[in-house]
C-alpha positions as CSV (number, residue, x, y, z in Angstrom):
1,X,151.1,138.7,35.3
2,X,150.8,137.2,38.8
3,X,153.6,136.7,40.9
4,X,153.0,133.1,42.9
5,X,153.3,133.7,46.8
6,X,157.2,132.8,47.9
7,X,156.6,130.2,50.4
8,X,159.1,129.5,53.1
9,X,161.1,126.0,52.5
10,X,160.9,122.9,54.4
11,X,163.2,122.7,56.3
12,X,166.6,120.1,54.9
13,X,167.2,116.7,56.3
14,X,170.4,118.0,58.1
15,X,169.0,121.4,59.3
16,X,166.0,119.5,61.0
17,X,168.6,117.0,62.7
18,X,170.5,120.1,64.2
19,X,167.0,121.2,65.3
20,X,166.2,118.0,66.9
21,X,169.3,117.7,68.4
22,X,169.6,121.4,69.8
23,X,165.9,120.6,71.1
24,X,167.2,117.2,73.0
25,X,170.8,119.2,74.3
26,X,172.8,118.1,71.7
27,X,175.3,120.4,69.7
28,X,175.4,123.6,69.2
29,X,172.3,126.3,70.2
30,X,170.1,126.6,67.0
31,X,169.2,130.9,66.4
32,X,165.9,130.9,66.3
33,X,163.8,132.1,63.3
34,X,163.1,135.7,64.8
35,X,167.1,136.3,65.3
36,X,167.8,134.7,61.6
37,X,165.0,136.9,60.0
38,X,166.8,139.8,61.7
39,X,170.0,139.8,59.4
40,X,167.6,140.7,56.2
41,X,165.1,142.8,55.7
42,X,163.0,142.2,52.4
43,X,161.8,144.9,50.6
44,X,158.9,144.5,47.6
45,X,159.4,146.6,44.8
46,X,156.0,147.4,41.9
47,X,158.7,147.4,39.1
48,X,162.2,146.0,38.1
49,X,164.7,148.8,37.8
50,X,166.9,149.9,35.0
51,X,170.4,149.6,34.6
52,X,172.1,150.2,38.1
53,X,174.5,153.1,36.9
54,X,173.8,156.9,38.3
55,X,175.2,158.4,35.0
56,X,172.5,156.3,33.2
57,X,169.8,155.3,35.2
58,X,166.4,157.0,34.8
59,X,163.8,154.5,37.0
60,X,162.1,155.9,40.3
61,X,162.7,151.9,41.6
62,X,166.3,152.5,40.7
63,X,166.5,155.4,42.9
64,X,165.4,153.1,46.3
65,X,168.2,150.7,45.2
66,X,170.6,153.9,45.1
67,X,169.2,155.8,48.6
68,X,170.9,152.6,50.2
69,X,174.1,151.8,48.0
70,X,174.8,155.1,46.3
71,X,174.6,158.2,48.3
72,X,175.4,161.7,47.0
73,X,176.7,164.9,48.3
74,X,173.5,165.9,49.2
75,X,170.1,164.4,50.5
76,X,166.8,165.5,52.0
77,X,165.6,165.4,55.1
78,X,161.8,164.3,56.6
79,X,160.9,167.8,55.9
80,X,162.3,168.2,52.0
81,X,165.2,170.6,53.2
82,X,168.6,170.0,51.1
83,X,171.2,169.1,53.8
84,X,174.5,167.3,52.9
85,X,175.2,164.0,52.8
86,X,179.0,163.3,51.9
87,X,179.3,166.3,51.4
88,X,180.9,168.1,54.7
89,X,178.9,171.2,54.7
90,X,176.6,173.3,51.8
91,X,178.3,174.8,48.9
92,X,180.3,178.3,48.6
93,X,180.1,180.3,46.2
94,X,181.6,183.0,44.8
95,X,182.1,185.2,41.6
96,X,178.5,185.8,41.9
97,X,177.4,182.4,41.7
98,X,179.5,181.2,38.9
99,X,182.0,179.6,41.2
100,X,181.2,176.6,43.4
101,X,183.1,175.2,46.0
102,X,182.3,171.9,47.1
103,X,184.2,170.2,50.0
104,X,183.3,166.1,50.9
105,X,184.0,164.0,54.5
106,X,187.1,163.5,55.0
107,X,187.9,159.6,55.5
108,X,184.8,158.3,52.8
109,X,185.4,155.1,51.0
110,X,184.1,153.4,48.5
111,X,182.4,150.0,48.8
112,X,185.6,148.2,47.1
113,X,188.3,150.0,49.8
114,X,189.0,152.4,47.6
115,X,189.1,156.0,48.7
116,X,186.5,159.1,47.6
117,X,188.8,162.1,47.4
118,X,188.3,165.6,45.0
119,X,189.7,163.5,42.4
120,X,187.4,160.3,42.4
121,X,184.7,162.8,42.8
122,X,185.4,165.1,39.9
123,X,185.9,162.1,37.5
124,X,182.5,160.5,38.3
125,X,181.4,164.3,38.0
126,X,183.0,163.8,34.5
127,X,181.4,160.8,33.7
128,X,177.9,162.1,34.4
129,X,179.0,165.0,32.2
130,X,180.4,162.9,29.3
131,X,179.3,159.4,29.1
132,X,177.5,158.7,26.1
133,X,174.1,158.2,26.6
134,X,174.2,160.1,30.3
135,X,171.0,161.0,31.7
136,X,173.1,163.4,33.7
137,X,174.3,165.9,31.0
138,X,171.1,168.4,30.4
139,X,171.4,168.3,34.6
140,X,175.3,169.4,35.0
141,X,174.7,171.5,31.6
142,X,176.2,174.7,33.1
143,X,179.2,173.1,34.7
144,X,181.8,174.3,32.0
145,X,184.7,172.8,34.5
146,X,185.8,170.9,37.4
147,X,189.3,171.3,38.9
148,X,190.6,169.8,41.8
149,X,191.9,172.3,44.8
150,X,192.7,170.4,47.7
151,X,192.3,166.2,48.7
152,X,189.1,167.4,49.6
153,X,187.8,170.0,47.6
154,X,186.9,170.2,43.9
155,X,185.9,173.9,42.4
156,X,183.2,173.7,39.7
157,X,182.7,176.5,37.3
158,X,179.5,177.2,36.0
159,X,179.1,179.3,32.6
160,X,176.0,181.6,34.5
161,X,174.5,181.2,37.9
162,X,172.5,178.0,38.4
163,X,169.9,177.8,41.2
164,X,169.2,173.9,41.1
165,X,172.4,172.7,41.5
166,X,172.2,171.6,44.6
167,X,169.3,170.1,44.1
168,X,170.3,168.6,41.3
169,X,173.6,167.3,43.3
170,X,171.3,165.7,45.6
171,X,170.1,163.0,43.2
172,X,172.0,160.7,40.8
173,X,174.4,163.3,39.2
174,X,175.6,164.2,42.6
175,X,177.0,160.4,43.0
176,X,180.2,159.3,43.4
177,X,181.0,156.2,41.9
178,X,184.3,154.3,42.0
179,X,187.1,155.1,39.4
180,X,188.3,152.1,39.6
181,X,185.3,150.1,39.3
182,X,184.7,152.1,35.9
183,X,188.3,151.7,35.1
184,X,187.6,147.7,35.6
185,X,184.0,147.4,33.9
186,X,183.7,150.2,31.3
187,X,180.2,150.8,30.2
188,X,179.2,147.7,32.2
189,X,179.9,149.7,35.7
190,X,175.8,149.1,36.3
191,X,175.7,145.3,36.5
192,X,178.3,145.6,39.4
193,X,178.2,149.1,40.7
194,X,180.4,149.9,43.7
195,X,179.6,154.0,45.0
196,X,179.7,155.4,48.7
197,X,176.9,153.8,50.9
198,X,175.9,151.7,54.2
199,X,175.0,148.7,52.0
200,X,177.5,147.6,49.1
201,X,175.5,145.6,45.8
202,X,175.8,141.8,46.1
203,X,174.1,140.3,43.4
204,X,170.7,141.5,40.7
205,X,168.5,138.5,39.3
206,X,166.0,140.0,36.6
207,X,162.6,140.3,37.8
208,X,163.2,138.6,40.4
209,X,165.3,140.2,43.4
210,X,168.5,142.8,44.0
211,X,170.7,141.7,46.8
212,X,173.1,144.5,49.1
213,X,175.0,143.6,52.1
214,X,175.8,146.0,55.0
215,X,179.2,147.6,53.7
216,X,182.8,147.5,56.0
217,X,183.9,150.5,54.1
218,X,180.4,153.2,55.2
219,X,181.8,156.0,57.5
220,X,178.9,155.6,59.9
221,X,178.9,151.9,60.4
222,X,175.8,152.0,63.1
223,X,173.8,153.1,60.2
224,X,173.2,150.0,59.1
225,X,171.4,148.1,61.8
226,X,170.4,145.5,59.2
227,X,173.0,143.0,57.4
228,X,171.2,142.4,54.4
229,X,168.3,143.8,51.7
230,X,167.1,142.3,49.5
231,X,164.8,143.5,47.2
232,X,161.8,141.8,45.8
233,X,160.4,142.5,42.5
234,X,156.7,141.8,42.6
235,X,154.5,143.8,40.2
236,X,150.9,143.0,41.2
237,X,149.3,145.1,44.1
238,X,147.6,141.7,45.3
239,X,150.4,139.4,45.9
240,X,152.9,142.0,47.0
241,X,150.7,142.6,49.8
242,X,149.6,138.9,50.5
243,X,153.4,138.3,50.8
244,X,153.1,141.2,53.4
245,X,150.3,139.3,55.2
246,X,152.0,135.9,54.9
247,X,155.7,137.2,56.2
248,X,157.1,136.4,53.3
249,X,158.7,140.0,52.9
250,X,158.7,142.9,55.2
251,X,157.8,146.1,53.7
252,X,155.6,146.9,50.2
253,X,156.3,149.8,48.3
254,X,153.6,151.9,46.2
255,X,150.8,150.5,48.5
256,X,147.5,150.7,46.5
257,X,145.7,153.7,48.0
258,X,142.4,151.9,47.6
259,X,144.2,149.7,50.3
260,X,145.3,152.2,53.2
261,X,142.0,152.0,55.3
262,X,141.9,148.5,55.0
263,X,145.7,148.1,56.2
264,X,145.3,150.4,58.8
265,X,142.8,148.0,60.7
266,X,145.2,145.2,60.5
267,X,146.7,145.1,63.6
268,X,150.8,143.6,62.9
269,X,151.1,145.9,60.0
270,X,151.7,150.2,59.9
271,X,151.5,152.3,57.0
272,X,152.9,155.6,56.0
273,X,152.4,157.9,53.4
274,X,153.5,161.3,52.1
275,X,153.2,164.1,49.7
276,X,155.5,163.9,46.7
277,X,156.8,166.7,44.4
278,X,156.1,163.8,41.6
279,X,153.2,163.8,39.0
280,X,151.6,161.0,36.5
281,X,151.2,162.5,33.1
282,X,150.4,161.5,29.3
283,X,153.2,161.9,27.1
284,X,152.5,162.1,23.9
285,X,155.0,161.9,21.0
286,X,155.3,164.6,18.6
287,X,158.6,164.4,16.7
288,X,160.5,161.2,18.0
289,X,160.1,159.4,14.9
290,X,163.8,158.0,14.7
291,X,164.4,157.7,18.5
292,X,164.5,160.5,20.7
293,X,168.5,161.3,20.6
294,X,168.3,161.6,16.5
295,X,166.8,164.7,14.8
296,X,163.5,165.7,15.2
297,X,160.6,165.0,12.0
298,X,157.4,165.0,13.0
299,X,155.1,162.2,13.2
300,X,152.6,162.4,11.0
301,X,149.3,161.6,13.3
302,X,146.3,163.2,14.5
303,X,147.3,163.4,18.2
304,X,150.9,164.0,17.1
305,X,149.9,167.4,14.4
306,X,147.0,168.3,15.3
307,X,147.0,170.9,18.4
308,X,143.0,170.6,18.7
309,X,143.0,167.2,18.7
310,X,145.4,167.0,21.7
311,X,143.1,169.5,22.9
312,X,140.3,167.6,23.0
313,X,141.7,164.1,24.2
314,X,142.2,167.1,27.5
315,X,138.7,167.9,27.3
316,X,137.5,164.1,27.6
317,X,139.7,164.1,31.1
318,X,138.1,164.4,34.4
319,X,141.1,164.4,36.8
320,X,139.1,164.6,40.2
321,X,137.0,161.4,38.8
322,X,140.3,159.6,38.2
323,X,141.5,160.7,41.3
324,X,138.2,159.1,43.0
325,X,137.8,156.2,41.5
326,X,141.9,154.7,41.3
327,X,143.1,156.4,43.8
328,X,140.7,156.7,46.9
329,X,140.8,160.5,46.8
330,X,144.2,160.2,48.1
331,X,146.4,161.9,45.2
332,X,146.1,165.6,44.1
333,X,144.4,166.3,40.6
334,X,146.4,168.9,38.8
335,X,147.4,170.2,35.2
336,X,150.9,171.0,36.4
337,X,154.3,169.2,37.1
338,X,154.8,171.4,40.2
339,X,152.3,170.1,43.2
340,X,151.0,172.8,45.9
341,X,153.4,172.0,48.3
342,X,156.2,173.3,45.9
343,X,156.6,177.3,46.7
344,X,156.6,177.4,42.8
345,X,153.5,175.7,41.8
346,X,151.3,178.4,39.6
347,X,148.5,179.0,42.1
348,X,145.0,180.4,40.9
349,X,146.2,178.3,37.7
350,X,143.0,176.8,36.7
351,X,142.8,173.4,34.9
352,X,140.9,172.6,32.3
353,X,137.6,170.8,33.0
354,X,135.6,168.0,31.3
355,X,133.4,169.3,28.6
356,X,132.7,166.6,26.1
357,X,130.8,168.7,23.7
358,X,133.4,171.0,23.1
359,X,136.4,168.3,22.5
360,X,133.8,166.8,20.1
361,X,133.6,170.3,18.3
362,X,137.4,170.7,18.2
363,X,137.8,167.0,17.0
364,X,135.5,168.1,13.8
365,X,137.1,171.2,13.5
366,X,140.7,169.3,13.9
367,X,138.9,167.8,10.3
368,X,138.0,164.4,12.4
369,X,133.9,164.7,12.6
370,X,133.9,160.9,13.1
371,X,136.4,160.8,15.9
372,X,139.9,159.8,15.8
373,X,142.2,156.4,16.9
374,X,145.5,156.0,18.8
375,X,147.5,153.9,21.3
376,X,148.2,154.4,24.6
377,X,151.0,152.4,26.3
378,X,150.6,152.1,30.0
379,X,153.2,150.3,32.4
380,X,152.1,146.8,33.0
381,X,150.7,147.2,36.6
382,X,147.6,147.1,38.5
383,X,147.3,150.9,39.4
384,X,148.7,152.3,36.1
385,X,146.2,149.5,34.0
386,X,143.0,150.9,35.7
387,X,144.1,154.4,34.8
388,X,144.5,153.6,31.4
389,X,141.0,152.1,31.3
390,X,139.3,154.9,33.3
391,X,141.4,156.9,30.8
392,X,139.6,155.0,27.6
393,X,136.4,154.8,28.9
394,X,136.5,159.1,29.1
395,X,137.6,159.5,25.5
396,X,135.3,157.2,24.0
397,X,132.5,159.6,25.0
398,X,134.5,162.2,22.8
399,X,134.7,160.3,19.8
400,X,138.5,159.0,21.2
401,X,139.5,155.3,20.6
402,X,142.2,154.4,22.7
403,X,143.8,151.0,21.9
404,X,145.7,149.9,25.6
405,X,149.1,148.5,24.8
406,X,150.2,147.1,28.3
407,X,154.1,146.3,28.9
408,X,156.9,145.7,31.5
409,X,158.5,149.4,32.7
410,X,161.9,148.7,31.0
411,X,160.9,147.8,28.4
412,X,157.9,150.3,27.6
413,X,161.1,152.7,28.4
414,X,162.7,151.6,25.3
415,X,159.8,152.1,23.2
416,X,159.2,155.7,24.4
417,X,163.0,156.1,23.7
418,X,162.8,154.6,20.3
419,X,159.8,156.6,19.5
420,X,157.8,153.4,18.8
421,X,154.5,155.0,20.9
422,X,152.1,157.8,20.1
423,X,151.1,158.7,24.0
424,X,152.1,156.7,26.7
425,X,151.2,157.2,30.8
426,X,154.2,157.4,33.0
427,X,155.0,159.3,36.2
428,X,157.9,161.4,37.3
429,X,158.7,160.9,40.6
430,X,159.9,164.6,41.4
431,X,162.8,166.6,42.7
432,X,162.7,169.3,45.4
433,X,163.9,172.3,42.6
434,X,160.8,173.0,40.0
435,X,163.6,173.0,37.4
436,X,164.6,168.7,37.1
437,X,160.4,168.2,36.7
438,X,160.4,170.7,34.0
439,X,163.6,171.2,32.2
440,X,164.8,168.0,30.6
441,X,161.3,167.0,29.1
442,X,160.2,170.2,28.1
443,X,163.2,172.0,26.5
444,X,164.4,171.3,22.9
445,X,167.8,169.6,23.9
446,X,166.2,168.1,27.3
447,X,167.9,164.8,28.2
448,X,164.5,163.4,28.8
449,X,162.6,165.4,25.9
450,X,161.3,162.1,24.6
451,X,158.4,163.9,22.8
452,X,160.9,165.8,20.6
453,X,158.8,169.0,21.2
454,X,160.7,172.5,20.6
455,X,159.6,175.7,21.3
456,X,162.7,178.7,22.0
457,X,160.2,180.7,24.0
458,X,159.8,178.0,26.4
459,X,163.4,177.3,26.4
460,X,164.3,180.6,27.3
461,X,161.7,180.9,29.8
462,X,163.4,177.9,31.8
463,X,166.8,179.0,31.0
464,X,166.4,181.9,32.9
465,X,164.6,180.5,35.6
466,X,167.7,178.2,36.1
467,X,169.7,181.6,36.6
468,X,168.1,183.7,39.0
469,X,167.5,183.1,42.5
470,X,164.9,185.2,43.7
471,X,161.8,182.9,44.2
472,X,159.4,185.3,43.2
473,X,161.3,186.0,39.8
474,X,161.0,182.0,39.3
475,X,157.3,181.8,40.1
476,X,157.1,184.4,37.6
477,X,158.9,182.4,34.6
478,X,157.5,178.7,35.8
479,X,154.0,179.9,35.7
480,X,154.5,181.6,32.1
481,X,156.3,178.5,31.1
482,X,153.6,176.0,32.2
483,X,151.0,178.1,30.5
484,X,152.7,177.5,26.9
485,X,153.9,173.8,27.2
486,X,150.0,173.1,28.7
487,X,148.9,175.2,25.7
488,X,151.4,172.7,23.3
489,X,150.1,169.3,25.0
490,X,153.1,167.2,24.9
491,X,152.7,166.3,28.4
492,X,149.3,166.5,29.6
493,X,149.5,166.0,33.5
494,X,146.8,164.1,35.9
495,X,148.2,164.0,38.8
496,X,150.4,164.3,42.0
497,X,151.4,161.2,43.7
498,X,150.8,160.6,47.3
499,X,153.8,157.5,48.3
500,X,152.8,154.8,50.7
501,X,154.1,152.1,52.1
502,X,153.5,149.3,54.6
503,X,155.7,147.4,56.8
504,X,155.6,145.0,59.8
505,X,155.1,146.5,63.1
506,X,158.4,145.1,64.5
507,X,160.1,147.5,62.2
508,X,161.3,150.6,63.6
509,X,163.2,153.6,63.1
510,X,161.9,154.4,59.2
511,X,161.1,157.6,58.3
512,X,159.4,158.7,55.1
513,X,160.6,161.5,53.3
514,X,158.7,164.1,50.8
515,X,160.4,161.9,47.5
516,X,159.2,158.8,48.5
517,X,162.3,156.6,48.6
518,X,163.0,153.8,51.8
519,X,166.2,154.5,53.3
520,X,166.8,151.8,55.4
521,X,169.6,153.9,57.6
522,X,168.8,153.7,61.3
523,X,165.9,150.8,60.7
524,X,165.2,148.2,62.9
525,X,164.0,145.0,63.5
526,X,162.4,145.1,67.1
């Protein structure tokens, strides 16, 4: 669907008679339209994000909206080191690793006034713990309790040492988010959410825009050198970059990469783009015939039982021509949800390559001589569309029909959830620990297991890795762990994503960082 350009209004009957008269020496001085434009800063987003709650949220859109209203106890910097955030320095530990001492700023507030102490943070700890529905629990799984030992301190015990905690503290289930907004709102907390941040929410219209305000309450209040953000939700490549062109907004997010030469050349815009520890994958449903939080029974169809045939849909894949011909040889083909710049990614792990003659082979042995059908939802955008199609076209020369079911993120989420897809293509957009891009989709009990696949082996595997610290004892278990979830095809992985953006040359001060989000702390408008 195409987003008409967002035109700038005439100007009212009374605003152009204060113009006039300002012009002529009358009234009051008029700001001109370079100083007004400077209070905002407008910010184009591919995709709406889910509901605005940390305990619940899942979206990689939703995670921008957070970098700059919801910070956590820990963030990363330019260079993907963990370093903390309101947090006042990295964690202790003791008891050898099962205790974990966590101490925040002292003076933080939250965006309604009210204070963060050890006990707002260990209820919202609690809430991501305990809410139904949380996205958090599988994360905070070995937390067993939380006590509070000083204003500033809470203690969190841990039933065996976890490596990714911190990691996993520096993303959504390390937010703090106001008791008494949840107190107030309930299981609504996400239409008005109030957390710890330089900007405080305003106001969300559907598809359309999200709305913060620089906050009173942020303990660094030169961090916000911008009054307001709003954020634009504009799904088509095209016009979120013709809005770039026209003025009409001031930065585009998930630039095309088939895009980047041509936006370097132009010479009012800059571009930036990094390395992400994200991937874009195939999911494909096994067992989520009743939605994905109700028992497992499998579902019954040739991509879903048959292990060849999943096999072969593989076999149709050329990842370096998909690469090529969508993404401008900009991305990194892979078969693994760890990319090369993780210290963890299985090298010398070779990826399967196209050989059509043997997925037809598989697909008659599989007891499908003729070929075989399914559907493949993709997310309703320009980038993820031609993947789909370049995806299609490959299979067909297998014997592979693929029916394209095109549809808006959220709501393609509730399908997957539901279990009312066989495969669909979505991307993760990746954490600096190996284990929150592997646990919780590929363990039995994962929070984001959507596929309903089980294995204990593979389970244990990633337990384990979760315990032990030494990194060469981790490579060890990821790389035996990839080999059997690859071999059971529940996820079949593409891709890692490169993140770009674009944004007017009077912008300054933005740095990009390895996870791809735009914090707007410290930015600009020259």
């Amino acid at each position: 669907m195409l987003f008409p350009l967002r035109l700038r209004p005439a100007l009212s009957s009374g605003a152009l008679l204060l113009t006039l008269l300002a012009l002529i020496g009358f009234g009051g001085a008029v700001p001109s339209p370079a100083s007004a434009q400077a209070k905002s800063v407008r910010i184009a987003l591919n995709q709406d994000p889910d509901i605005l709650d940390p305990t619940l949220a899942r979206s990689y859109v939703g995670r921008i909206i957070f970098a700059n209203m919801c910070e956590k106890l820990y963030d990363l910097d330019e260079k993907g080191a963990l370093i903390p955030q309101l947090a006042a320095e990295m964690p202790k530990y003791s008891d050898g690793g099962r205790t974990v001492d966590i101490r925040i700023r002292a003076g933080l507030k939250f965006n309604d006034g009210t204070a963060l102490d050890a006990q707002a943070l260990r209820e919202s700890l609690e809430r991501h713990r305990s809410l139904k529905g949380s996205n958090r629990r599988s994360e905070l799984d070995s937390v067993t309790g939380i006590a509070v030992l000083d204003s500033l301190t809470v203690r969190l015990k841990l039933d065996k040492p976890f490596s990714p905690l911190v990691a996993i503290l520096a993303d959504r289930a390390g937010m703090p988010i106001s008791p008494a907004q949840v107190a107030k709102l309930g299981d609504r907390f996400g239409t008005e959410p109030v957390c710890v941040g330089p900007w405080k929410f305003v106001e969300r219209v559907p598809q359309d825009r999200i709305v913060l305000d620089k906050s009173p309450y942020y303990f660094d209040p030169k961090a916000a050198q911008i009054e307001r953000l709003i954020f634009r939700i504009i799904p088509d490549d095209t016009v979120r970059l013709a809005n770039l062109r026209s003025g009409d907004i001031d930065f585009a997010h998930l630039v095309p990469p088939t895009d980047v030469k041509r936006l370097k050349q132009e010479p009012t815009l800059a571009v930036m783009q990094v390395a992400g520890p994200g991937y874009l994958g195939i999911t494909i449903n096994l067992a989520n015939k009743h939605g994905y939080r109700n028992p497992p029974e499998p579902l019954g169809t040739p991509l879903a039982s048959g292990d060849k045939v999943r096999e072969a849909f593989e076999l149709s894949l050329d990842r370096d021509a998909i690469n090529q011909v969508v993404f401008d040889g900009l991305i990194e083909p892979d078969c693994t949800p760890l990319p090369s710049l993780s210290p963890y990614h299985p090298k010398g792990l070779a990826c399967s390559g196209r050989d059509v003659q043997r997925a037809k082979r598989l697909l008659a042995e599989a007891g499908y001589p003729q070929g075989v059908k399914f559907e493949l939802m993709v997310v309703n955008d320009p980038v993820q569309t031609r993947v789909g199609q370049v995806v299609q076209g490959m299979a067909a020369d297998a014997g592979i029909q693929i029916g394209l079911r095109p549809m808006e993120f959220a709501s393609a989420l509730t399908e997957q959830d539901n279990g009312t897809y066989e495969a669909f293509l979505i991307g993760w957009s990746g954490r600096s620990d190996p284990d929150a891009n592997i646990h919780q989709f590929q363990t039995c009990k994962g929070s984001l297991n959507v596929t309903l696949a089980c294995t204990p082996e593979i389970d244990a595997l990633l337990n384990k890795a979760r315990e032990v610290s030494d990194v060469r004892e981790r490579q060890a278990l990821y790389r035996e762990a990839i080999v059997k979830f690859n071999a059971r095809r529940n996820i079949i992985y593409l891709n890692h994503l490169t993140y770009i953006v674009a944004f007017k040359k009077g912008i300054s001060g933005y740095v990009a960082t390895p996870d791809g989000l735009i914090r707007m702390k410290n930015v600009r408008m020259n």
